[in-house]
C-alpha positions in Angstrom: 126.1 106.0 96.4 124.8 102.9 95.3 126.6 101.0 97.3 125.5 102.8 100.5 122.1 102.3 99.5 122.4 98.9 99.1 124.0 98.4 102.5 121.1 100.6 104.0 118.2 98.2 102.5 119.8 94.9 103.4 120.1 97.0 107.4 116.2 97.6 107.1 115.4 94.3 106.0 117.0 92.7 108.7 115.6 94.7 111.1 112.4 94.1 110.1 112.6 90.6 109.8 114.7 90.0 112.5 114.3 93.3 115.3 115.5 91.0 118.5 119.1 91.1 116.5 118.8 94.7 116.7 118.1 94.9 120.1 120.8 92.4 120.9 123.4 94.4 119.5 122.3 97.2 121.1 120.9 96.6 124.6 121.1 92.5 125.0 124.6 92.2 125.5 125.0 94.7 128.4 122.1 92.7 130.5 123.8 89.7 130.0 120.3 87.2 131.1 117.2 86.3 130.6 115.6 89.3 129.3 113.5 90.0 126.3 112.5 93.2 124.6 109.2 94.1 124.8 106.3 94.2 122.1 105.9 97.6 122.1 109.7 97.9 121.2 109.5 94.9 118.7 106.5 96.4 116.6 108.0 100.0 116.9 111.0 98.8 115.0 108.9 96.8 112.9 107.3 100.1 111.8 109.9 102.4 111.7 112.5 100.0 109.8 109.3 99.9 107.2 108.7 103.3 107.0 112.0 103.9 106.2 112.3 101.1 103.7 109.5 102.7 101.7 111.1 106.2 102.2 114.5 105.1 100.3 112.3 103.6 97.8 110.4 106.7 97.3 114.2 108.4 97.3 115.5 106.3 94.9 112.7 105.9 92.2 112.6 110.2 92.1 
């Protein structure tokens, strides 16, 4: 279980420090050019990949 939490915080982190990767891997490589995610997308991951960081903290501290 540990182990799976781990993976799931290093996942979060990068997504909120890095959410273009995230997009990449799921949208950028079927476009194939020039095209960039939106802000709106970028701060929506931003916010959701924190949320969720603090919800596993909360988790795992009960």
């Amino acid at each position: 279980m540990k182990t799976l939490f781990f993976i799931f915080m290093v996942l979060c982190i990068i997504n909120l420090c890095f959410p273009k990767f995230g997009w990449y891997l799921r949208y950028g490589w079927i476009v194939q050019g020039e095209t960039e995610p939106s802000k709106s997308y970028m701060t929506m991951v931003r916010m959701s990949s924190l949320f969720m960081l603090l919800a596993a903290f909360t988790l795992a501290m009960a």
